[in-house]
C-alpha positions in Angstrom: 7.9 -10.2 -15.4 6.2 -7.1 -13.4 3.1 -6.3 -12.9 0.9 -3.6 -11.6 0.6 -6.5 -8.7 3.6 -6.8 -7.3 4.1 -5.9 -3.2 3.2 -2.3 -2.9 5.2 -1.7 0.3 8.7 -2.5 1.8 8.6 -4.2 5.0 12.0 -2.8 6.9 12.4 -4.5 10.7 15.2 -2.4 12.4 16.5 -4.8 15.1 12.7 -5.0 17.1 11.6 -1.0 15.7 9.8 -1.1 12.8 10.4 1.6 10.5 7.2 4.0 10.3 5.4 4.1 7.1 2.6 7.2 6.6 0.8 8.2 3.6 1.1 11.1 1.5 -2.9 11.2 2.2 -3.7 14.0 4.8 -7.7 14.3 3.9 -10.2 13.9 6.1 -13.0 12.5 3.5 -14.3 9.1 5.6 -14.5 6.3 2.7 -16.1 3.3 4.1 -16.2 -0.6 1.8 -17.1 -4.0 3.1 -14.6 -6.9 2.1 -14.5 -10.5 3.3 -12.2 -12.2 6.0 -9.3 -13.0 4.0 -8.8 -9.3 3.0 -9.5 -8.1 6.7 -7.1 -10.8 7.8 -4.7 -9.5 5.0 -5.9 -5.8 6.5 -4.8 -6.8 10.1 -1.6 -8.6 8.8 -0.1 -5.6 7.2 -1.2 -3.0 9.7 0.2 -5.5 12.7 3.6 -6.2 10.5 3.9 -1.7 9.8 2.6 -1.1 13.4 -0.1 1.0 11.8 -3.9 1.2 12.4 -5.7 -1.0 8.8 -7.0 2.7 7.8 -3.2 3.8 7.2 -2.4 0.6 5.1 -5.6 1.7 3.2 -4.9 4.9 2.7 -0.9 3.6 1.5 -3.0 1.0 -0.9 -4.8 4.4 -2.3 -1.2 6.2 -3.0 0.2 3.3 -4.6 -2.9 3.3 -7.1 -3.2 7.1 -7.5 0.6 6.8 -8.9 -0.4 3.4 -11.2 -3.0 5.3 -12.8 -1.0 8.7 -13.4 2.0 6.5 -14.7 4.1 7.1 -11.7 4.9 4.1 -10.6 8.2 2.8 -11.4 9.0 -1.0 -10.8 10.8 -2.0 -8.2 12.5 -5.0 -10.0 13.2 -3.2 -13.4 12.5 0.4 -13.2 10.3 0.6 -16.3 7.4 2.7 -15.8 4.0 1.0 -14.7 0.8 2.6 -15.5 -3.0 0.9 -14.8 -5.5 1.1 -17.4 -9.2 0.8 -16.6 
């Protein structure tokens, strides 16, 4: 079954270069939030594993939910449309 939940990212190793992954976000708006350590940790994971600083993996986070909640996410698994209702 899919959900809204599933891995919003594809991690792609090429031999030892890892494939650069930039989001569609170009603003320059600073958003700041606190979280606690298992999200950092989850924060400095991801960015480590894309070689990206944690703001891009935030900011990729952001895209993936701007396309849930306009119902432009399609499933990787089945291709049926997703959409994220508050």
């Amino acid at each position: 079954m899919c959900t809204p939940f599933d891995p919003w990212y594809v991690r792609v190793n090429v031999g030892c270069a890892k494939t650069m992954v930039q989001s569609k976000c170009r603003g320059r708006r600073p958003v700041t939030t606190k979280v606690d350590a298992d999200m950092e940790q989850l924060l400095q994971d991801d960015s480590e594993l894309l070689g990206v600083y944690r703001a891009e993996v935030i900011r990729l986070a952001l895209d993936e939910y701007r396309d849930l909640r306009a119902g432009d996410f399609e499933c990787p698994h089945c291709g049926g449309t997703i959409q994220l209702e508050l």
